[in-house]
N, CA, C and O of each residue as an XYZ file, in Angstrom:
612
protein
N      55.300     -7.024    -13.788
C      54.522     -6.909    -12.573
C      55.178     -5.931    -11.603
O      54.475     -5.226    -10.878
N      56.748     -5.863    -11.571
C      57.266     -5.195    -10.524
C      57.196     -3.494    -10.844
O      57.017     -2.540    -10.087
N      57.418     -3.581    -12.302
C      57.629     -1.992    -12.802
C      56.053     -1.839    -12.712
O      55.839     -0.684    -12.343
N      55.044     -2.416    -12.866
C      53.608     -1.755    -12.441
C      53.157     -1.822    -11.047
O      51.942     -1.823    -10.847
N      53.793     -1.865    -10.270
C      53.764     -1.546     -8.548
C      54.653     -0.608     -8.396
O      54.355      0.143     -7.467
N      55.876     -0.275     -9.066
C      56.234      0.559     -8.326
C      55.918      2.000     -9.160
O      56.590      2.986     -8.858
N      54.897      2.105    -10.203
C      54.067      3.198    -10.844
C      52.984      3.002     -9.629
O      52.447      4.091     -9.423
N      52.596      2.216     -8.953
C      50.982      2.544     -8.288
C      50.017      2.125     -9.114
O      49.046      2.878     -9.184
N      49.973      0.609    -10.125
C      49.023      0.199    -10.825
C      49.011     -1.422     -9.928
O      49.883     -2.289     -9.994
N      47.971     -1.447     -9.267
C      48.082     -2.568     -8.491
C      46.712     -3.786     -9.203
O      46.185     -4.853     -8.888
N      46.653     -2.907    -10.148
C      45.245     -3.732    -10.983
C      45.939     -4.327    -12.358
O      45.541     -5.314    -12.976
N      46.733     -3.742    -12.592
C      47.327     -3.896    -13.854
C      48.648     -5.016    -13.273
O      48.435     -6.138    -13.731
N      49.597     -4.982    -12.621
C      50.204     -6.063    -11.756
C      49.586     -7.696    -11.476
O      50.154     -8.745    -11.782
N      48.395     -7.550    -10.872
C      47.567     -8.539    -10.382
C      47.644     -9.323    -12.313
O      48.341    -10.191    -12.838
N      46.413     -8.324    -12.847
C      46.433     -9.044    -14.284
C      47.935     -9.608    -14.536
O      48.243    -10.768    -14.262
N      48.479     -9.036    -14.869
C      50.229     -9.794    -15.119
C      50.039    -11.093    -14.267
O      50.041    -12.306    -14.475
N      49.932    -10.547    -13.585
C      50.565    -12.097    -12.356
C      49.398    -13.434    -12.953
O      49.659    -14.589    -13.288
N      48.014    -12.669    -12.903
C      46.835    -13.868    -13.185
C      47.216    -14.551    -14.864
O      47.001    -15.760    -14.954
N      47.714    -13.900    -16.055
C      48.058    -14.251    -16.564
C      49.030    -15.188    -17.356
O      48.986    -15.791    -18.428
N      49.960    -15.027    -16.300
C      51.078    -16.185    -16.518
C      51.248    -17.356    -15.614
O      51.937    -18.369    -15.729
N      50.327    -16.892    -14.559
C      49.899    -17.646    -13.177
C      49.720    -18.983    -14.323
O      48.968    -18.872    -15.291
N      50.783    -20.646    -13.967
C      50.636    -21.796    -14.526
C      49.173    -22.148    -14.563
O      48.553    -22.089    -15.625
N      48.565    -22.537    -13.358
C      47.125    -23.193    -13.525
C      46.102    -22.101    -13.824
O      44.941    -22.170    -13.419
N      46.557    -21.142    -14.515
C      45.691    -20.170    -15.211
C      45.643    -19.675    -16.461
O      44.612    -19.455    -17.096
N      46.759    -19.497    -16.823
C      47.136    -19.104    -18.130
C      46.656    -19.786    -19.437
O      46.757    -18.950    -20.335
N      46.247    -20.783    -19.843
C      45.859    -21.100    -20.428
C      44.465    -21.498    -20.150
O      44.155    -21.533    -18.959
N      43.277    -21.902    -21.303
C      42.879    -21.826    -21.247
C      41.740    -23.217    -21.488
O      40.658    -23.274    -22.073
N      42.546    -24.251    -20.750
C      42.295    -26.035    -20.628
C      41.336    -26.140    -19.691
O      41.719    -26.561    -18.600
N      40.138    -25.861    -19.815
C      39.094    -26.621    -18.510
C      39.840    -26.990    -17.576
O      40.566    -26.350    -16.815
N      39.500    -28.638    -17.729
C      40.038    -29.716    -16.794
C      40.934    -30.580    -16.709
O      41.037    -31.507    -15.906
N      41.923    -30.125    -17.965
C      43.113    -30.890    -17.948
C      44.534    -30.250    -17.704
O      44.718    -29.258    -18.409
N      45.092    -30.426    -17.261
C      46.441    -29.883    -17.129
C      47.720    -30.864    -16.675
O      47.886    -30.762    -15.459
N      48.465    -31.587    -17.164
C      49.255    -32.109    -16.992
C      50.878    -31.746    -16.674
O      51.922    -31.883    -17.312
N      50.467    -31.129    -15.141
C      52.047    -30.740    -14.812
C      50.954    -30.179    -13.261
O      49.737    -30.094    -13.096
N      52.010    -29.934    -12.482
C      52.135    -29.578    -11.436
C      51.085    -28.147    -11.776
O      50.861    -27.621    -12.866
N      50.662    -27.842    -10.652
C      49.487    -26.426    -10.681
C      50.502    -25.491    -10.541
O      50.087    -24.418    -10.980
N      52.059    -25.367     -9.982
C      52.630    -24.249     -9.626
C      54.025    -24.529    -10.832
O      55.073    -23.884    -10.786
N      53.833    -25.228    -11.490
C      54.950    -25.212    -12.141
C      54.900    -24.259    -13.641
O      54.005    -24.350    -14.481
N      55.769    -23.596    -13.699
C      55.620    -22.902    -15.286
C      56.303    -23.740    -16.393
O      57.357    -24.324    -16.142
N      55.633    -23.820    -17.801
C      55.938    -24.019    -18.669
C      55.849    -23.446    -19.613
O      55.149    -22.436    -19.687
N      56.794    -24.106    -20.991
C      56.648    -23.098    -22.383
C      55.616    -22.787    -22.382
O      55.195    -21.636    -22.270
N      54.698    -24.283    -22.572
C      53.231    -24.264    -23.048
C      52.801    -25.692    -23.169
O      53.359    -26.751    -23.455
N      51.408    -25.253    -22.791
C      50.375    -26.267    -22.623
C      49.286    -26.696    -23.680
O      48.505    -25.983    -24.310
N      49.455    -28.067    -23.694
C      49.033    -28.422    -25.561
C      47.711    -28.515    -25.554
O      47.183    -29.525    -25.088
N      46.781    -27.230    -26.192
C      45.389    -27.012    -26.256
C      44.421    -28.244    -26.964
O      44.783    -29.154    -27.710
N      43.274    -27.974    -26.528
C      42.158    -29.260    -27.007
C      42.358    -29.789    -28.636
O      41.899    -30.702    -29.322
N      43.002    -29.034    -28.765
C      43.264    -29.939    -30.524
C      44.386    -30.643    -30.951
O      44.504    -30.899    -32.149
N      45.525    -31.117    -29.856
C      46.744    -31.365    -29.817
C      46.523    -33.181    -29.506
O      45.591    -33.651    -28.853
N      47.356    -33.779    -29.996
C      47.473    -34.937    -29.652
C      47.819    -35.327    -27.950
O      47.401    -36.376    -27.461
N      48.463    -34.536    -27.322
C      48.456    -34.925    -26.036
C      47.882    -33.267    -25.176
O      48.583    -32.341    -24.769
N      46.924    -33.371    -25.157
C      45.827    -32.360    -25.260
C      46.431    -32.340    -23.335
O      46.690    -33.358    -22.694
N      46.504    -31.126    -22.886
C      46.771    -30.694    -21.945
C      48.326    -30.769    -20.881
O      48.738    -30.410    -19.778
N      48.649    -31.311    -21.796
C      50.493    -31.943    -21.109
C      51.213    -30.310    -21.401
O      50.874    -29.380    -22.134
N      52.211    -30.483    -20.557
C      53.164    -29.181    -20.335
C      54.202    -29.643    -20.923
O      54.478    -30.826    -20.725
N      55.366    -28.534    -22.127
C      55.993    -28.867    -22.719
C      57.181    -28.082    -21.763
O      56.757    -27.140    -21.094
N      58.386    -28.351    -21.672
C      59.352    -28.195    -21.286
C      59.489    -27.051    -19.694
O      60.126    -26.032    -19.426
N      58.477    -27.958    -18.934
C      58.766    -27.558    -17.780
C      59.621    -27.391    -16.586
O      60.355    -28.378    -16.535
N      59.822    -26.706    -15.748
C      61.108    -26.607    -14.923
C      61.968    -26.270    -15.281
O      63.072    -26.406    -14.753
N      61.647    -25.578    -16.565
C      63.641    -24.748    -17.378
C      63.861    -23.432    -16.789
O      65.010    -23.168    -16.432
N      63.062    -22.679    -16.652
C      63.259    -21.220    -16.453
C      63.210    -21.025    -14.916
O      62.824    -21.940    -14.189
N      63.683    -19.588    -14.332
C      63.579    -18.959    -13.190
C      62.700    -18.398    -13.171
O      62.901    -17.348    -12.561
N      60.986    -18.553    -13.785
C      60.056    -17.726    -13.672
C      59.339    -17.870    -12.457
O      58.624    -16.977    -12.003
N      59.452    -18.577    -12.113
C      58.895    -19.273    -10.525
C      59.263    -18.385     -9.427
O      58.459    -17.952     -8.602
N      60.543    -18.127     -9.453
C      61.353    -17.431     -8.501
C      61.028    -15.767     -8.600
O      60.586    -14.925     -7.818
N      61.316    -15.772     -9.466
C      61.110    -14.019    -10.131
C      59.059    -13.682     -9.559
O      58.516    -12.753     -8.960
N      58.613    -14.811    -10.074
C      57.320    -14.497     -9.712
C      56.658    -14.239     -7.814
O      55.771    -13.721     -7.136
N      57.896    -15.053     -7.769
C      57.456    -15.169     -5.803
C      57.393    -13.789     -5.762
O      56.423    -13.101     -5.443
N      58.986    -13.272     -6.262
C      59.493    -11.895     -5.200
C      58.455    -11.095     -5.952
O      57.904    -10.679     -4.933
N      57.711    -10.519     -6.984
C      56.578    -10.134     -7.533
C      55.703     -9.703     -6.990
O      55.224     -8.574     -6.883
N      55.332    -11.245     -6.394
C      54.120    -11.302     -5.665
C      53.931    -10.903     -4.425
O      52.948    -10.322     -3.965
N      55.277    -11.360     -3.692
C      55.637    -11.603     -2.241
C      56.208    -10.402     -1.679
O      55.764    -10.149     -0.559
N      57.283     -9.379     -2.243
C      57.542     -8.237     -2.492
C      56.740     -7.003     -2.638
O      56.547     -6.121     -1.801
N      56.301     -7.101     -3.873
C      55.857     -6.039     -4.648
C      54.375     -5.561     -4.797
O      54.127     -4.366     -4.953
N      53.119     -6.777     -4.731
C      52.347     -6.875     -4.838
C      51.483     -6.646     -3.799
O      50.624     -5.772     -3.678
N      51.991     -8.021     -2.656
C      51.625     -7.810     -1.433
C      52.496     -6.904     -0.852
O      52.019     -6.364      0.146
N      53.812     -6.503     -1.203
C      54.625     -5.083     -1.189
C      55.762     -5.497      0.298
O      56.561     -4.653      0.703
N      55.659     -6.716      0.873
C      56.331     -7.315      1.999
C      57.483     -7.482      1.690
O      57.863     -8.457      1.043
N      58.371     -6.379      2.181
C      60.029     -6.578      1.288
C      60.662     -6.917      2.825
O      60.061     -6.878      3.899
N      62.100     -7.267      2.560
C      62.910     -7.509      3.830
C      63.961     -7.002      3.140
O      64.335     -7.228      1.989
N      64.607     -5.933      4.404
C      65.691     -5.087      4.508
C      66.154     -5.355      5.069
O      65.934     -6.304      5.822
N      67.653     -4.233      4.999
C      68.644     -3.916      6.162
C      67.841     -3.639      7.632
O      67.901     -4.540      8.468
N      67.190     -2.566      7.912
C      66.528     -2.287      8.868
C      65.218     -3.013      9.555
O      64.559     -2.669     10.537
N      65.110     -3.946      8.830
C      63.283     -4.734      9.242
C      62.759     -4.597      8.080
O      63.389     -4.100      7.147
N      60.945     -5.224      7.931
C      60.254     -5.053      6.449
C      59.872     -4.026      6.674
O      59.586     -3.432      7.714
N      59.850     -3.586      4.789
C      59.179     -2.313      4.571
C      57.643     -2.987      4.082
O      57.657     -3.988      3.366
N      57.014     -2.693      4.289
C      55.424     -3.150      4.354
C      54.489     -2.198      3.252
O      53.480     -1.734      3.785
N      54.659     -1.864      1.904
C      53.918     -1.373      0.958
C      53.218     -1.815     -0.122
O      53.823     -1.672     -1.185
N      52.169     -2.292     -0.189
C      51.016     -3.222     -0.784
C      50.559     -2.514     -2.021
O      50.000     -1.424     -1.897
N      50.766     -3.090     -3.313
C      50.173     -2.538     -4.377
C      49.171     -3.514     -4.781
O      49.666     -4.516     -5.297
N      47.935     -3.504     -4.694
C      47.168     -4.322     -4.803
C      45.745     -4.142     -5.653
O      45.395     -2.983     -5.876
N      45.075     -5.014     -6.041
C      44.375     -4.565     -7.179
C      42.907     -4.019     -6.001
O      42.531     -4.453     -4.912
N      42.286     -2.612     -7.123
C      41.532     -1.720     -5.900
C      40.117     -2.837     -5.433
O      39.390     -2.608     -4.467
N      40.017     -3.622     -6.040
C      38.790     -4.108     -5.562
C      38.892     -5.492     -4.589
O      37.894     -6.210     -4.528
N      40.098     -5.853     -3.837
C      40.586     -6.481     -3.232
C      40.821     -5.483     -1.552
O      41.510     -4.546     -1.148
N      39.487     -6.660     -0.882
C      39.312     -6.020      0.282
C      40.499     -5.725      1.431
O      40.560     -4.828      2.271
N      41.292     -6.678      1.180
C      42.589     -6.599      1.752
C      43.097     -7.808      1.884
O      42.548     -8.679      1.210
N      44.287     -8.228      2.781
C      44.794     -9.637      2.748
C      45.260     -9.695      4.396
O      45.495     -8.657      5.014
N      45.358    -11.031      5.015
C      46.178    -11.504      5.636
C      47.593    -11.995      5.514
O      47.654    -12.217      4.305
N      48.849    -12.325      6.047
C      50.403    -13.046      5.566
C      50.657    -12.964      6.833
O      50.523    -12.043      7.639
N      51.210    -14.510      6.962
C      52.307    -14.364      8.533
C      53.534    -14.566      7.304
O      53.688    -15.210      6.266
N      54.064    -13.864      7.900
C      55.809    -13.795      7.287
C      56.971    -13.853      8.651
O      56.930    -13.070      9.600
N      58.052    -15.044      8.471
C      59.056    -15.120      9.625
C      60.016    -14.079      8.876
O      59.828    -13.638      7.742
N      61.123    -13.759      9.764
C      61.890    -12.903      9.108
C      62.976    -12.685     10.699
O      62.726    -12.389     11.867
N      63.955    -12.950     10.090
C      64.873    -12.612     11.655
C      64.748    -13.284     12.692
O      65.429    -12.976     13.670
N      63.753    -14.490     12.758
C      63.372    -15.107     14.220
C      62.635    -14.374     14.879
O      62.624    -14.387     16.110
N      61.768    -13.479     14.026
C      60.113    -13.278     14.791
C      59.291    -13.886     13.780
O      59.588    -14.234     12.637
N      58.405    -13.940     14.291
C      56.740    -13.847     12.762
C      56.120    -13.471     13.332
O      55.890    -13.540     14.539
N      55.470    -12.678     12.021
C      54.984    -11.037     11.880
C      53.833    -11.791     11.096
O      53.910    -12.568     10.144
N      52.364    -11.149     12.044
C      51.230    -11.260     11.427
C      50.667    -10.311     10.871
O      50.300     -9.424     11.642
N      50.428    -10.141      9.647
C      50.051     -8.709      8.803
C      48.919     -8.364      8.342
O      48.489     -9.224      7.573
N      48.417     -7.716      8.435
C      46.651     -7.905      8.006
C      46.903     -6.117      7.456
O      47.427     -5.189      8.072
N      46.378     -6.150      6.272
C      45.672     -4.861      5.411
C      44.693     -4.981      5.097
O      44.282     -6.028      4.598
N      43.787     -3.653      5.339
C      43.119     -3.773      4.655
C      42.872     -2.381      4.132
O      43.510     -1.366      4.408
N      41.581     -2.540      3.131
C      41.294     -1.770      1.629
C      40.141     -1.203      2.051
O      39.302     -2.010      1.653
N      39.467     -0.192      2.690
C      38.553      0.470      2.972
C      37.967      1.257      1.755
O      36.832      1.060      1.319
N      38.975      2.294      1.177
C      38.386      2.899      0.241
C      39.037      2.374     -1.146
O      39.261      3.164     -2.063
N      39.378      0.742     -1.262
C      39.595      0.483     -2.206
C      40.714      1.398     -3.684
O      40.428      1.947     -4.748
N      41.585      1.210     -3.175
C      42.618      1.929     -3.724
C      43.756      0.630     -4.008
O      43.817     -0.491     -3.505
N      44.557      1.268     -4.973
C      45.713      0.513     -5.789
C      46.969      0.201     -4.307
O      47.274     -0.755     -3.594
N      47.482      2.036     -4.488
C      48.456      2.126     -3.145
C      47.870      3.089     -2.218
O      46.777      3.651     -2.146
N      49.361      3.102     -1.267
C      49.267      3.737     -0.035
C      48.137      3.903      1.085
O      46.909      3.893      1.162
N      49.335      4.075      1.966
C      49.003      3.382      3.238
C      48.642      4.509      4.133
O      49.457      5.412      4.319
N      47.496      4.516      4.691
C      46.858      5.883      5.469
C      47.457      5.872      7.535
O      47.626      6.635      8.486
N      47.538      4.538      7.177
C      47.614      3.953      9.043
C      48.452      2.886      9.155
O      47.923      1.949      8.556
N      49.786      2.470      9.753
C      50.336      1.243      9.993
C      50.582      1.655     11.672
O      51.073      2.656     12.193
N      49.977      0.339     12.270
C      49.761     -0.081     13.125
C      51.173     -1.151     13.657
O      51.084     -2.164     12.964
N      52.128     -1.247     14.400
C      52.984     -2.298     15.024
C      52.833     -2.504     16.598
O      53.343     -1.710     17.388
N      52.157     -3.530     16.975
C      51.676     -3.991     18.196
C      51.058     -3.133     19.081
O      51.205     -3.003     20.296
N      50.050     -2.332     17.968
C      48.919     -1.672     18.440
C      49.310     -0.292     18.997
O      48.580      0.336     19.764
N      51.025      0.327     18.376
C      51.486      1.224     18.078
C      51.328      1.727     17.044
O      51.653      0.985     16.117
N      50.823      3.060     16.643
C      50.852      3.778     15.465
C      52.852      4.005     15.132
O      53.720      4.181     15.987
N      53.028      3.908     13.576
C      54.528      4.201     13.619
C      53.871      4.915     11.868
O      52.844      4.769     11.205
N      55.228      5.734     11.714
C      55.047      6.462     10.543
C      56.046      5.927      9.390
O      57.270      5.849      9.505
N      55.251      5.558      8.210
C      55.751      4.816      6.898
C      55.398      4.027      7.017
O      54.286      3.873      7.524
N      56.250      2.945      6.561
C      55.564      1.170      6.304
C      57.213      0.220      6.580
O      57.492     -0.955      6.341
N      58.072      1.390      7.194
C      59.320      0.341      7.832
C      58.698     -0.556      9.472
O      58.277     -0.188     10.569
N      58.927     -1.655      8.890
C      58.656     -2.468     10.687
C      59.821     -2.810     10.913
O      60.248     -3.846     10.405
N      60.600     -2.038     11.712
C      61.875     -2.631     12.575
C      61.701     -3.454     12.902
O      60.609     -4.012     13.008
N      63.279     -4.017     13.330
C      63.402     -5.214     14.098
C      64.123     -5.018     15.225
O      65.269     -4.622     15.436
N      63.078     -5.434     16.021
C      63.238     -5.243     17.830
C      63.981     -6.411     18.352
O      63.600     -7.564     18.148
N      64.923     -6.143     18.949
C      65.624     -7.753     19.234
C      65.199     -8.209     20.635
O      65.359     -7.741     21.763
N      64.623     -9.249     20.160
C      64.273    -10.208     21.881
C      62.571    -10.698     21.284
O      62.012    -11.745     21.613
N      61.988     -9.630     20.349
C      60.728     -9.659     20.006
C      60.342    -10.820     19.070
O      61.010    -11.024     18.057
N      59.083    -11.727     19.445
C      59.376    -13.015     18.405
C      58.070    -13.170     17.564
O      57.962    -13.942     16.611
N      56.894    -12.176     18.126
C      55.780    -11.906     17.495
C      55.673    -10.413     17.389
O      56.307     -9.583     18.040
N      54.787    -10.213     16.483
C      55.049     -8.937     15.846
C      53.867     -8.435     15.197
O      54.116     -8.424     13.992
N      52.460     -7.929     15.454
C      51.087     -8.111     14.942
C      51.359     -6.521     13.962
O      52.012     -5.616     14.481
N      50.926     -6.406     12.913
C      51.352     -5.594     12.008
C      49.975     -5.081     11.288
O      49.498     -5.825     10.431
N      49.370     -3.957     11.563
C      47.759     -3.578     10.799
C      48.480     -2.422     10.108
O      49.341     -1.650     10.529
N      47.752     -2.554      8.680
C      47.766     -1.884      7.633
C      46.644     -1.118      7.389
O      45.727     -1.938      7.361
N      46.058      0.296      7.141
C      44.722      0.191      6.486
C      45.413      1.133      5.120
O      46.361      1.917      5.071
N      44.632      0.732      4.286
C      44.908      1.334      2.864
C      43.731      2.771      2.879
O      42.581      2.854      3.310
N      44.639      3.786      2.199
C      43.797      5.031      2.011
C      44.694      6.522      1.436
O      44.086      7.577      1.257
C-alpha cells in the first residue's frame, strides 16, 4: 500500500488496503467470528466445520503497519520534525475526506477535497484560511486549533 502512494497510485493502494481490510477480506456474508478490526491467518469459509471463526488472531503487527498505511500514506497525514506534511493519495473517485488529527497539543481539522478527481497532488492548501505553499503545516506554538483545506488538482 505504501510503495503504491508513494508512485501516485491511490486506486491501486485503496484496493490493497480493501483487501486485507479483516471485515472484508474474505468472503463470509454474515458470519465472522473475531473482532471486525482484528487480522487473522484466516477465516474458516462456508464449508468448514466452524464456518466463520478466525484462526490465529492477534499474532502479527499487521494492524499497526496498516494504520500508518492508511493514516500516513493514503490519507497521506504524516507527522514530522517540522509539523504534518499533509499529502493524500487517494483513490480518484473518492470525493474527498474529512480527519481531525491532535498532534503537538493542537487539533487540526482537515478537509480535502477531489474536484477533478485525481489519485495525487495538491493544487491549493489552505492553513487558517491562509494560502501556504506545499502540504508542510507547521507548528505554531500557543496555536491549539488549526483548520487545514486541501483541494486536490
Amino acid at each position: 500500500m505504501i510503495a503504491e502512494t508513494i508512485v501516485g497510485r491511490g486506486d491501486r493502494a485503496f484496493d490493497y488496503y480493501r483487501r486485507i481490510n479483516p471485515s472484508a477480506r474474505e468472503e463470509i456474508s454474515e458470519l465472522h467470528k473475531c473482532e471486525p478490526y482484528v487480522y487473522a491467518q484466516m477465516i474458516a469459509g462456508k464449508d468448514a466445520v466452524t464456518h466463520g471463526e478466525a484462526k490465529n488472531s492477534w499474532l502479527t503487527g499487521t494492524a499497526a503497519w496498516n494504520y500508518a498505511a492508511i493514516t500516513q500514506y493514503i490519507l497521506g497525514i504524516r507527522p514530522g520534525f517540522e509539523g504534518l506534511e499533509i499529502d493524500p493519495v487517494i483513490p480518484a473517485n473518492w470525493e474527498g475526506f474529512k480527519v481531525t488529527r491532535v498532534f503537538r497539543g493542537a487539533t487540526y481539522h482537515i478537509t480535502v477535497t477531489n474536484p477533478k478527481h485525481i489519485c495525487k497532488g495538491a493544487e491549493k492548501v489552505t492553513v487558517n484560511g491562509k494560502q501556504v505553499e506545499g502540504g508542510l503545516i507547521r507548528v505554531e506554538e500557543g496555536v491549539r486549533e488549526v483548520n487545514v483545506e486541501v483541494v486536490m488538482g
